[in-house]
C-alpha positions in Angstrom: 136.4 66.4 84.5 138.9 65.8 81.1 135.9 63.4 79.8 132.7 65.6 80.6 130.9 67.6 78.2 129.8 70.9 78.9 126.1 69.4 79.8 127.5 67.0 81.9 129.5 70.1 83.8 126.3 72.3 84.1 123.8 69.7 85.0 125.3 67.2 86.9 128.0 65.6 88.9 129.8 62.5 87.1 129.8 59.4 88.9 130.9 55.7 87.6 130.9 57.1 84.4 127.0 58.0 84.0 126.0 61.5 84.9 123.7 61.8 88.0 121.5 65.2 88.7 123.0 67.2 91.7 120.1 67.1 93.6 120.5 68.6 97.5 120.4 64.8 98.6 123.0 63.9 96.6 125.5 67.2 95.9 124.2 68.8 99.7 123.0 71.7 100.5 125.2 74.0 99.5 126.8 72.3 96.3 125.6 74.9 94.0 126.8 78.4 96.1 129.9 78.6 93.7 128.0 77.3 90.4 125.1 79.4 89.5 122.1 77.3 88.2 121.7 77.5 84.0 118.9 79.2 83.0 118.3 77.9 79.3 116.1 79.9 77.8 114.1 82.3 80.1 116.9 85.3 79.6 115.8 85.7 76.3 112.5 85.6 77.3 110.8 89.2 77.3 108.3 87.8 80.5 111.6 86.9 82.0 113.2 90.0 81.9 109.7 92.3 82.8 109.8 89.7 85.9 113.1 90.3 87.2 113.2 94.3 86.3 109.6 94.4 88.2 111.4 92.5 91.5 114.0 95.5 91.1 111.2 98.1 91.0 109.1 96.1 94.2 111.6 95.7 96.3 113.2 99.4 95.8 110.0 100.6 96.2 109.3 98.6 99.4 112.8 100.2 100.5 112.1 103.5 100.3 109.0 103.7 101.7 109.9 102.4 105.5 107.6 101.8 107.9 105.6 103.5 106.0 103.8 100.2 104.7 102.5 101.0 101.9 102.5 98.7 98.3 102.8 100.0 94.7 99.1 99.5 94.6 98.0 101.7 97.5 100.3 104.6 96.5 98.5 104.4 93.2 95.6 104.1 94.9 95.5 107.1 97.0 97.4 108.9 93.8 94.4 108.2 91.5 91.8 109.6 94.5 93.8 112.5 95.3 93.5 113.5 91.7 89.7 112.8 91.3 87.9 113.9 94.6 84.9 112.4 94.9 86.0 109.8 92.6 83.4 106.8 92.9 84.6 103.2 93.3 83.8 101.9 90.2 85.8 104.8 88.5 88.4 104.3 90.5 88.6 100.3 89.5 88.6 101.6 86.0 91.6 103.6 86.7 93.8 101.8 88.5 92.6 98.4 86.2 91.9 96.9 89.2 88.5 94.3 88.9 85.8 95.8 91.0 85.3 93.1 93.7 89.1 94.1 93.9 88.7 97.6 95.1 86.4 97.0 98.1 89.1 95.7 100.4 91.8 97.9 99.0 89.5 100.7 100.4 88.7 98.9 103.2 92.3 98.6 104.1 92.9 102.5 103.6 89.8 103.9 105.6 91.2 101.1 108.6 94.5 103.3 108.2 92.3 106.4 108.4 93.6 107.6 105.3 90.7 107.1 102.8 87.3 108.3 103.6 84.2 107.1 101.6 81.0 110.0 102.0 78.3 111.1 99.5 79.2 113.9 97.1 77.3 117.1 97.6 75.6 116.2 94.2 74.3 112.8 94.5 73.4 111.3 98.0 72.3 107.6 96.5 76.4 107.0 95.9 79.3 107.5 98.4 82.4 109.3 96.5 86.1 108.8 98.1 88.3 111.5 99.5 91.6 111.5 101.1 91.4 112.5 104.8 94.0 115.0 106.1 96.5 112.0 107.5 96.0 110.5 104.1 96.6 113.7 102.4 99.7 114.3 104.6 101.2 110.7 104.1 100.4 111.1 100.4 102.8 114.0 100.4 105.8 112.0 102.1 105.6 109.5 100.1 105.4 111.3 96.5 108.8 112.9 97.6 109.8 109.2 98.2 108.6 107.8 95.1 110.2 110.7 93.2 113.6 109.6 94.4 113.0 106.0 94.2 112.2 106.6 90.2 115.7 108.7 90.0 117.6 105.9 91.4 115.5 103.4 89.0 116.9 105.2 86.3 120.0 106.7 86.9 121.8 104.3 84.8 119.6 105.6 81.8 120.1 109.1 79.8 117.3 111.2 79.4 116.4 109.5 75.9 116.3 106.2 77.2 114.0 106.5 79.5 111.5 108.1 77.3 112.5 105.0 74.8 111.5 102.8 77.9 108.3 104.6 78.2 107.6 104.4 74.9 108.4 100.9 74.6 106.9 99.9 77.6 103.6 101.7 76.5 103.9 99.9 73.5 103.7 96.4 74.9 100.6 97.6 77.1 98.8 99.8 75.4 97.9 101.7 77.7 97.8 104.8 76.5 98.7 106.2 79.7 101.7 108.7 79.7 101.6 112.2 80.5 
């Protein structure tokens, strides 16, 4: 390719002297395995970057928790309710900044599993409260232990001051005024 330009290279194969878009139909299927696609802007796009580092967390997270089959949401789910027993659903869409119509299958899903269990509090009969049952309770102890390592090997790259910076920067973007 003496006559290409760096474009041309990147974006397309030259044919007949005009540049033509490798396209699978016309470079085949497996054209681009050895040259990786160009990005143009998005790695200097913060969105980007939250995207791809949140992939990292998901599919870690998916990882450690086995058959287990439970999401980011539903441990923070039944973290929020074993921290505020009783906790009514409302409250608990406030929490976890979930929107309410949200919740109700989210519950839904966890009282199927047995491990959420929606019941009046002993003070006020007209609303039900939510609970972790024993199985949830026991789960919910498995998997903490998971998550806890899961978060070490999320950071291990970073020193102890970094990963407050991360916290703090992170909390910064969101606002959510969140850390403990």
């Amino acid at each position: 390719m003496a006559g290409a330009s760096r474009a041309t290279a990147r974006t397309g194969a030259r044919t007949g002297g005009r540049t033509a878009p490798r396209t699978p139909a016309r470079a085949g299927a497996g054209a681009r395995a050895h040259d990786p696609a160009v990005l143009g802007m998005l790695p200097s796009l913060l969105g980007y970057r939250l995207r791809l580092a949140q992939r990292a967390v998901f599919d870690d997270f998916q990882a450690s928790m086995g058959q287990a089959n439970i999401s980011p949401g539903l441990f923070g789910v039944l973290v929020i309710i074993e921290s505020n027993p009783g906790l009514k659903q409302t409250e608990l869409a406030r929490a976890a900044m979930l929107d309410r119509s949200s919740v109700v299958p989210v519950l839904d899903k966890l009282e199927a599993r047995g491990l959420v269990a929606r019941r009046p509090p002993p003070d006020d009969r007209r609303v039900k409260g939510l609970w972790l049952t024993a199985d949830g309770s026991a789960l919910l102890r498995r998997l903490k232990r998971r998550v806890l390592a899961h978060e070490q090997r999320l950071t291990e790259a970073l020193t102890d001051r970094e990963r407050s910076q991360l916290f703090d920067l992170l909390e910064r973007l969101t606002g959510s005024g969140q850390r403990t």
